[in-house]
N, C-alpha and C positions, 0 to 999 in steps of 0.2 A: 751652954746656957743661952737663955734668949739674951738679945741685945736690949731689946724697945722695953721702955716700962708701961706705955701705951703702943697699943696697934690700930688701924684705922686703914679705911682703900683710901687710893685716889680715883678720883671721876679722868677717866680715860677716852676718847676716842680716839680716829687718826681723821684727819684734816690732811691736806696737799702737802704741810710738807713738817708741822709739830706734832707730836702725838696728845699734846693737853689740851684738851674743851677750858677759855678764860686764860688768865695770864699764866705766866711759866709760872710754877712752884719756886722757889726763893732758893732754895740747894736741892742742885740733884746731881746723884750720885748711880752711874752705868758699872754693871755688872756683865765682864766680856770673858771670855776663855771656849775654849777646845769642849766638846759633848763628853760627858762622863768625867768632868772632874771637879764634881760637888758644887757647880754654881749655884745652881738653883737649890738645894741644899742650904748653902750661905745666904739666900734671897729669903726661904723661909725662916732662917734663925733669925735674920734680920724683922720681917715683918709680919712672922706668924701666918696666920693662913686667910688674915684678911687681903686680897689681892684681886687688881682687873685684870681680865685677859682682853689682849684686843690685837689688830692686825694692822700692819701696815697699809700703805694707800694700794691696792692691786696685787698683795699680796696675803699668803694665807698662813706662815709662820708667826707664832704669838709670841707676843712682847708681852710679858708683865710688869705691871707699875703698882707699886706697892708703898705704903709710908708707914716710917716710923719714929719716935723720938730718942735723941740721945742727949743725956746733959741739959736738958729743958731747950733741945734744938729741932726743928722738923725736918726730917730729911724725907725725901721721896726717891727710891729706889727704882731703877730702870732694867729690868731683867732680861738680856739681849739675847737673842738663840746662839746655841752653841754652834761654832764655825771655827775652823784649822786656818783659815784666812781670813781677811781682808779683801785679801786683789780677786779672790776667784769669783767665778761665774753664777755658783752655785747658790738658791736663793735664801739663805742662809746669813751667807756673806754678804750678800747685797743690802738685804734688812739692817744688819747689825751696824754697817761702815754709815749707812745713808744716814739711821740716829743720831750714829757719835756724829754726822757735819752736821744733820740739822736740829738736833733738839741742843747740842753745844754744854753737853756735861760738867760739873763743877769740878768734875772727878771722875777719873774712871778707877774701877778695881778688879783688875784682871787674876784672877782666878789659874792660878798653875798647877801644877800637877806634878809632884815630887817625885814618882816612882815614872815619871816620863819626863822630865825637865827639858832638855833639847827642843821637842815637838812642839812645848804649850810656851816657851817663851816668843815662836815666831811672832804668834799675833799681839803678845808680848809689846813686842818692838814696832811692828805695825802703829800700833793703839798710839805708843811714844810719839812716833813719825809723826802721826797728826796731830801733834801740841799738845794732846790730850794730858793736864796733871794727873801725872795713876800712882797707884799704890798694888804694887800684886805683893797676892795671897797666897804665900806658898802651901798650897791644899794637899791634905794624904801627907802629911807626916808619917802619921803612925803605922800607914800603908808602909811608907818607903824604911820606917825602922826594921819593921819585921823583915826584909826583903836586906836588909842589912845595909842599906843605903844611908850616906850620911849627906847632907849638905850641909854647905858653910854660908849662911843664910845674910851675915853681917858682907861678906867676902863678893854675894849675890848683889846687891845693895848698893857696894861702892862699883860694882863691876855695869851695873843700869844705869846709876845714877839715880835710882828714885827709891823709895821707903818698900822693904820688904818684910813679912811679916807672917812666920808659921800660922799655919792654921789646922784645926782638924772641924771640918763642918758640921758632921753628923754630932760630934762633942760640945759645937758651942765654941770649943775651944780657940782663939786668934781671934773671934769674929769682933769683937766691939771693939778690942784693940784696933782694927784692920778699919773699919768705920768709923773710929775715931779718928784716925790717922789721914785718911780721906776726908774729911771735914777738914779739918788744920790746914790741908791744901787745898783747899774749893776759895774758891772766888767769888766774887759778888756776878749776880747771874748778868749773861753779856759772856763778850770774847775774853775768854780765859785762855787760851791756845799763847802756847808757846815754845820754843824751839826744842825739839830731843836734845838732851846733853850726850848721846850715846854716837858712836859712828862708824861705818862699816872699813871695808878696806881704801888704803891709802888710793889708789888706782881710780877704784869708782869715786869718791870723795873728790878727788881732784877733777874728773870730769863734770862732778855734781857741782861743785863751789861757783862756777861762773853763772849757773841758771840760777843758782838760790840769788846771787848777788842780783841778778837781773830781774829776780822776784820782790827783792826789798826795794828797789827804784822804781818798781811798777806803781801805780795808784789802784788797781788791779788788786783785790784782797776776797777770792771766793770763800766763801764758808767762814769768814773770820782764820783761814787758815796762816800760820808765821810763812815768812821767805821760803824755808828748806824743804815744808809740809807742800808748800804750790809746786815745788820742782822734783818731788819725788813725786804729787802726783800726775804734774804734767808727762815726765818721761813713759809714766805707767799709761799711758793713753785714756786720764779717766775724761772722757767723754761730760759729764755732770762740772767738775772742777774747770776742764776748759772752756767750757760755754759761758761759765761765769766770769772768765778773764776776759774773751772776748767782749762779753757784754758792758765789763767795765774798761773798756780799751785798752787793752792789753795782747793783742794784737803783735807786735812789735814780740812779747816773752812769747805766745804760743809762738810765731817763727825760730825764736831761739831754742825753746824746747825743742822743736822738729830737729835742729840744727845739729843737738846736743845728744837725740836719740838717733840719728844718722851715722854722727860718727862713732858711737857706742857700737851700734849694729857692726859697720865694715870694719870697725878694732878690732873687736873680739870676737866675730863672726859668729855672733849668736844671737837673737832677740834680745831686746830689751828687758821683757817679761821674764826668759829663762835668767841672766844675768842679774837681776834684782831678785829672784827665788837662789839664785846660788848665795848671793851676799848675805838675803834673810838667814836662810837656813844653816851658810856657814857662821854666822856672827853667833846665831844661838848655840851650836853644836859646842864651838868654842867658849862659850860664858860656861855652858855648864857644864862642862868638863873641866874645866880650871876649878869649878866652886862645889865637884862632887866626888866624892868617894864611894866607891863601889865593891862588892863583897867579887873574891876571886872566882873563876868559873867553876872551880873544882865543888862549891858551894850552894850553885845555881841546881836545884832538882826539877825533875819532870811537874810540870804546873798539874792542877784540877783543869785547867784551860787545855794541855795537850788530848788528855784525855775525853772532854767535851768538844773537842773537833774535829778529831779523830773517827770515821765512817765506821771501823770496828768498834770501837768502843762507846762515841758518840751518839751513836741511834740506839742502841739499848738504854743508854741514859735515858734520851730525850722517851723513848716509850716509858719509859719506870717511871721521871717527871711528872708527865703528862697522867700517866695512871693514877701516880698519886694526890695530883692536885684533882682531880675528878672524883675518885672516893671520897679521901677529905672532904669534900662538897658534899656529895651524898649522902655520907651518915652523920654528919656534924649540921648542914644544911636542914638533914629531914627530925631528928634529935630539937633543935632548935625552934624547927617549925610546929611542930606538935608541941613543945613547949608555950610558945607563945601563944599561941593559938587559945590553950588551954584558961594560959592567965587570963586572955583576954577576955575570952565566955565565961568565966568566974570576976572578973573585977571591973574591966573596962565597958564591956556592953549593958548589962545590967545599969550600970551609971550611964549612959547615953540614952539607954531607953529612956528610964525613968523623967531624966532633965527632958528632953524630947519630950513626951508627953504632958510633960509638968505646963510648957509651954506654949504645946501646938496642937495638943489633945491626941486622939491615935486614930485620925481622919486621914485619907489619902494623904494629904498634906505633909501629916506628921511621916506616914510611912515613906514618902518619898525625900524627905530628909534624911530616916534613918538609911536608907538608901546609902549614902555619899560617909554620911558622921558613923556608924556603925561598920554595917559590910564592906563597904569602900576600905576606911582607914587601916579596919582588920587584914584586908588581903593586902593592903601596900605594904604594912609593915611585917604580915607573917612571911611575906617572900624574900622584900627587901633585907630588911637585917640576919636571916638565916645563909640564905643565898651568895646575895649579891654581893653585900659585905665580907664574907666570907672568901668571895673569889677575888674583889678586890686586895685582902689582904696576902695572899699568896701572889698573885701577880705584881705586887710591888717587891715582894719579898725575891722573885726572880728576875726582876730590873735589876732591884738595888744592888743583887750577889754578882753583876753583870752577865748572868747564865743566856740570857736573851741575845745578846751579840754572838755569842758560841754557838747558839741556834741559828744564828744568821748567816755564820759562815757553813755550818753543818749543813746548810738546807740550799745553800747557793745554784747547785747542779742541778737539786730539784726545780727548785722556781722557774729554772731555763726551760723546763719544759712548757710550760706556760707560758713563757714571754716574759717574763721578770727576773732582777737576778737577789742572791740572798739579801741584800740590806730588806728588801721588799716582805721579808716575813716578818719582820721589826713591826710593822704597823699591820700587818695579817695577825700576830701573837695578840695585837694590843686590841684586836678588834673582839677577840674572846673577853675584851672585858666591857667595852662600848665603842659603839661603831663609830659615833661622832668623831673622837680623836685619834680614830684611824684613820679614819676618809683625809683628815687634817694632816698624817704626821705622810701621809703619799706626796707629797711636794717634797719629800726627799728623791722622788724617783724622776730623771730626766727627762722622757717624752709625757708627751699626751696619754701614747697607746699604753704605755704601764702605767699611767696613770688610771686610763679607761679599765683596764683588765684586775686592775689593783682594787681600786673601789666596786667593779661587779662580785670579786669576790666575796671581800669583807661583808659585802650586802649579805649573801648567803652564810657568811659564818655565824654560829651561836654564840651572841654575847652574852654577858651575865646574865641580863635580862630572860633572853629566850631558853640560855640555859638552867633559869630559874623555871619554865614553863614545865622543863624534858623534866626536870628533877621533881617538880609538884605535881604533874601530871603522869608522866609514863614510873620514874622511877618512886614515887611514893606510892601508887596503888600497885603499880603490875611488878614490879621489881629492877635490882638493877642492870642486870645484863639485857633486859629491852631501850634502858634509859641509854645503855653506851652502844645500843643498835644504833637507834636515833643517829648520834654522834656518828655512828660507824659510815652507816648511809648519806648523812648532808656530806663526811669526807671525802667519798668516792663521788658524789653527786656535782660538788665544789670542782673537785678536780680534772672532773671531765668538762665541765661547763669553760675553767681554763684554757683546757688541752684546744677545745672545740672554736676560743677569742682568739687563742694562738695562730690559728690558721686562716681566722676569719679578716680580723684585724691589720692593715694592711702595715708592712713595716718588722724589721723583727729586731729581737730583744739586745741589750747592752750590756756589755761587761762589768763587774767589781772591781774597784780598787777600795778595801775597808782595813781600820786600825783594828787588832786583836786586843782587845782590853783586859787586863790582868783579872782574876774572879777578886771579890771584895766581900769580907763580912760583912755580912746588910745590919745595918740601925733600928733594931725595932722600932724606939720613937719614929724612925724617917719614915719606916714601913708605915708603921699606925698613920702618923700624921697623911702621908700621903694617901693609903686608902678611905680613913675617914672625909678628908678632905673628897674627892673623887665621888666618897657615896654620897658625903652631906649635897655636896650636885644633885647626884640622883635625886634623892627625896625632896629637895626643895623646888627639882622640876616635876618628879611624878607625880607626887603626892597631891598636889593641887589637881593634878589632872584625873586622878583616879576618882579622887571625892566626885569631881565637879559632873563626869563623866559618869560616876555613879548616877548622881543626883538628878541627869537630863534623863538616865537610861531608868530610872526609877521613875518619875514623870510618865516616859512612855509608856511603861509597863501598867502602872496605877490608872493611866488614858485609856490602854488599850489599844495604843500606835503602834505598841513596838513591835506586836505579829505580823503588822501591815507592810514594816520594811523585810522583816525574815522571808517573805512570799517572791520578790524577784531574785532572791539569791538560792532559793530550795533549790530549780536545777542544780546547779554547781554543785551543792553542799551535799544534798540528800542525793540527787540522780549521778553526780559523778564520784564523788569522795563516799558517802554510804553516810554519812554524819547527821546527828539529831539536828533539826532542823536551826536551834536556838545556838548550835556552834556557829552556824556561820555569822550571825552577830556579832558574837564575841572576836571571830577572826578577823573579821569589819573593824570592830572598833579600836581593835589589840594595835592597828597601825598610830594611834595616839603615845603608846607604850607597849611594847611586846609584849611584858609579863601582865600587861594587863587585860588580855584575851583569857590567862587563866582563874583570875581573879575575878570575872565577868560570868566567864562559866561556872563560878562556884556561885558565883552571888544569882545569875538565873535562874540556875538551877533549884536553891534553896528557894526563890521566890517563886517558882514556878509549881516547885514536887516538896517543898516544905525542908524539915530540918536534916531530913534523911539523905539532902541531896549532897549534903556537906561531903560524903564517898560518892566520888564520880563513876566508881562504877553500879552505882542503882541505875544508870540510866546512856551509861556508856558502856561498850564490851569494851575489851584489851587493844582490838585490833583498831577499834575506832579512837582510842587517848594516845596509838602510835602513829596513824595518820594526822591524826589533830596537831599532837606535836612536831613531825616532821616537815607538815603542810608552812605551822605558823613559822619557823627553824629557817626554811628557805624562800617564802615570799619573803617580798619588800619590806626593807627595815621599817623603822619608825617613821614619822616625820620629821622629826630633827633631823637624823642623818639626811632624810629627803631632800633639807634644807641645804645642809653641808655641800653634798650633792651637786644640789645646782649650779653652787657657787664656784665647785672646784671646776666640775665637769663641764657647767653649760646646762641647762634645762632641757637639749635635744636631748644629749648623750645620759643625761641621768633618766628621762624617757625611757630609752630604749634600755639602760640597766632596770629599772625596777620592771618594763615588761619582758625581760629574761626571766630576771627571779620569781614574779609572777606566774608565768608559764609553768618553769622547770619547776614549784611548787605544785601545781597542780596536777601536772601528768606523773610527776613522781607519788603523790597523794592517791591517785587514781587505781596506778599500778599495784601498788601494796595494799590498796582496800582489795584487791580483787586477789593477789600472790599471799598473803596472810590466810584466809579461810580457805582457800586451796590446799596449804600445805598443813593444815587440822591445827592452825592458829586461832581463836576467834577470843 
């Protein structure tokens, strides 16, 4: 059940080194753990699905900030990315650590993971380390019952030293408790930081004890951090914490941390770095095994996950998946769409007209209103909620089962051929649903070059959008084994395009190291909330744009401008593709929103050749709505993504992707207008 009895955003940006635009919010309260163990889950029962996203200063990981109230109290929620550490490199870590020192939380609430316990208390302990008051949520209970796992949660508790508290996220269940409990320990905003009561082995402790001492005599206080927090992160070489000793003279303790990490090194003839991941990892290993009970092996069976990862058995799946999420689409998509369609020329138009004229008369004027208020709104929303919605809901539905990480390790060998390795499908899957937060979720991948090769992909993949096109266009009129042509073609077209950056691209590809995540009965609420969440996006970005875009292209049309710009693109369109001239407008404009190239084409058409044009094929053959579709499929995403683009890529390197996809649209477009009526397609 929800927490909040009101929900409400906060005003978010990032600035040098807070993430609030105006003074700090009064209580706040950080949301930290391990990826896939229901944080953000817990962030939404928390604050519903009013929430900012926004990015750290130079980085492109989002942090959500979200408020809501408990007990007549305002609390603002800080939703950190999911990260395995603290100490590591990876930019995840980096985000998540820089918050907790500089936003200086009132609370943290670290998010664990019941049927993994060892793994999700590291950061655990970390988050402790830095003074941070936490409260963790022991998440997936009910996971770890069925799994026959028991914890002794009271036992966990006295074993930290800080408040623990079952939860099950997708349920509601823990969650206000677990935010209330976090409140009772927050502080008045300022340095709340204070000493872990936890401690690792006697050996390192006693090498540790003379730098903490030498950190509570310092005047030296980076980040508002206590004595023990400056000494475990001076040993750890953090570069940020030492500069700030320095700067507050302290001087004198960085020589003694060097002093102290010198003789740790030649003692125990290991890094620094490795010797505080042994202590982490052993300290965890050891809490939760003392405070867990586990079902014998004789009891343990072959997972759904063996089988989903597994190359004999795993690629059957993943084709059977894949098929059935694209049918699904197809006849529930097109069912839908003629549905709506239907109401709408019975209920909704008839009412737009009439208002429309009631107050603008039925002069160009009016017509190019209904322009935008009529045919616009009709085509956003017959595609939108048939479609889009549609695939949004199954794509959650295979996040949330964890199916999509089984893909990732299933697909690893493939990706190498490309230059990328499996985590890299994670944000190729995601891009079948929008490209934006694909181009985003690629800063999981360590170079540039899979980063460059990663997002030229995704530019070519069909996301909902465009797979709204293939299904409205080629699979409503012509049928659907042309509509999974389409598909079939940008696959092999995609993949060569890879093969061909692999070689091109200087530099080659990097290894995996990833967690196997147990599969999980998804949450329908989660599912819903999340795909609705996701499309309400969509429509509140398309939907302005398709009217407004209507409305100017109505303008033209009513003036008489708009043939004038169809005339320097007919080469292209008509002399190279074979396409009625008023396509290439649409393909033109579709870069505002993919699927709005085919909602352009219906509305031209009707304006152009009357009601009749409502079937694209009065006026298009079969061979020309397969080109059309595969043209618009692998040119250059939208703008947005364009935007995303620049920011991830650089403006050069997003250049030179959209004039790939560019190209390899058009000469693929070329080729099949000419190999289609050849082979007595037309």
């Amino acid at each position: 059940m929800a927490v909040a009895s009101d929900t409400s955003t906060a005003s978010c940006t990032f600035s040098a080194t807070p993430i609030f635009t105006g003074p700090r919010p009064k209580t706040v309260i950080a949301l930290v753990g391990n990826p896939n163990v229901g944080k953000s889950t817990l962030f939404n029962q928390m604050t519903g699905l009013g929430v900012v996203t926004a990015h750290y200063p130079g980085k492109t990981l989002d942090v959500n900030v979200g408020s809501t109230y408990l007990d007549g109290r305002s609390v603002t929620i800080v939703d950190l990315p999911g990260t395995y550490s603290l100490g590591s490199e990876a930019e995840e870590s980096w985000v998540t650590r820089r918050t907790l020192l500089d936003v200086v939380p009132d609370c943290a609430i670290v998010v664990v993971d019941a049927t993994n316990l060892a793994r999700s208390l590291v950061i655990a302990l970390q988050v402790m380390d830095l003074g941070v008051p936490t409260v963790v949520a022991l998440n997936l209970t009910d996971e770890a019952s069925r799994a026959g796992v028991r914890i002794d949660s009271v036992r966990l508790s006295e074993s930290l030293g800080v408040p623990v508290l079952p939860t099950v996220a997708t349920q509601g269940t823990g969650v206000a408790p677990s935010l209330r409990t976090a409140l009772m320990l927050s502080g008045s905003c300022g340095d709340v930081k204070t000493d872990a009561t936890h401690r690792y082995g006697m050996g390192f402790e006693s090498l540790l004890e003379p730098l903490s001492m030498a950190a509570k005599e310092s005047a030296a206080s980076p980040f508002g951090l206590p004595p023990r927090a400056i000494a475990l992160e001076l040993i750890q070489g953090r570069s940020d914490v030492r500069e700030q000793v320095i700067a507050g003279g302290g001087e004198a303790l960085c020589a003694k941390s060097d002093e102290v990490g010198l003789f740790m090194t030649t003692s125990r003839g290991e890094r620094v770095s490795t010797t505080m991941s042994r202590e982490l990892h052993g300290a965890a290993g050891a809490i939760a095994e003392s405070v867990t009970e586990s079902p014998p092996n004789g009891r343990i069976r072959r997972s759904l996950r063996g089988l989903a990862t597994s190359p004999l058995t795993g690629i059957p799946i993943l084709i059977g998946v894949l098929a059935s999420v694209f049918l699904f689409v197809f006849f529930a998509g097109d069912l839908l769409a003629t549905a709506f369609s239907g109401l709408w020329r019975a209920f909704a138009s008839p009412l737009i007209v009439s208002g429309v004229h009631a107050v603008l008369g039925d002069g160009a004027v009016a017509r190019t209103v209904l322009w935008g208020l009529d045919a616009g709104m009709e085509a956003s929303l017959s595609i939108g909620l048939p479609y889009i919605l549609t695939f949004y809901v199954l794509l959650s539905l295979l996040e949330d089962s964890g199916y999509l990480n089984a893909v990732a390790f299933l697909a690893d060998r493939s990706m190498h051929r490309v230059g990328l390795h499996g985590r890299a499908v994670i944000p190729l899957v995601s891009g079948a649903g929008c490209s934006v937060p694909a181009v985003l979720a690629t800063s999981v991948l360590a170079t540039e070059r899979e980063r460059t090769i990663a997002c030229t992909l995704i530019a070519m993949i069909p996301c909902s959008a465009r797979t709204a096109v293939i299904m409205g266009a080629v699979g409503h009129y012509i049928g659907l084994a042309p509509a999974l042509g389409v598909f079939f073609v940008s696959a092999i077209v995609t993949g060569v395009v890879g093969l061909i950056l692999d070689r091109m691209i200087p530099g080659s590809g990097v290894g995996m190291v990833m967690e196997m995540f147990p599969f999980r009965r998804p949450s329908l609420r989660v599912v819903w909330r999340k795909a609705w969440g996701q499309f309400r996006e969509f429509l509140l970005i398309a939907t302005p744009i398709v009217v407004v875009g209507s409305v100017v292209l109505g303008g033209l049309y009513e003036s008489g401008l708009l043939w004038r710009l169809s005339e320097p693109l007919d080469p292209i369109v008509v002399g190279l593709l074979g396409l009625p001239s008023v396509a290439g407008l649409t393909l033109l404009f579709g870069l505002l929103r993919k699927e709005f190239a085919l909602q352009l084409l219906v509305t031209l058409g009707i304006a152009t050749m009357g009601e009749s044009a409502r079937d694209l094929l009065t006026f298009m053959g079969p061979t020309d709505l397969f080109v059309y579709a595969l043209v618009n499929t692998l040119a250059m995403p939208c703008v947005s993504t364009v935007a995303v683009l620049g920011r991830t890529l650089g403006w050069r390197r997003t250049g030179l992707v959209s004039g790939v996809t560019v190209v390899t649209a058009l000469l693929m477009g070329a080729l099949f207008a000419r190999v289609l009526p050849a082979i007595g397609w037309s």
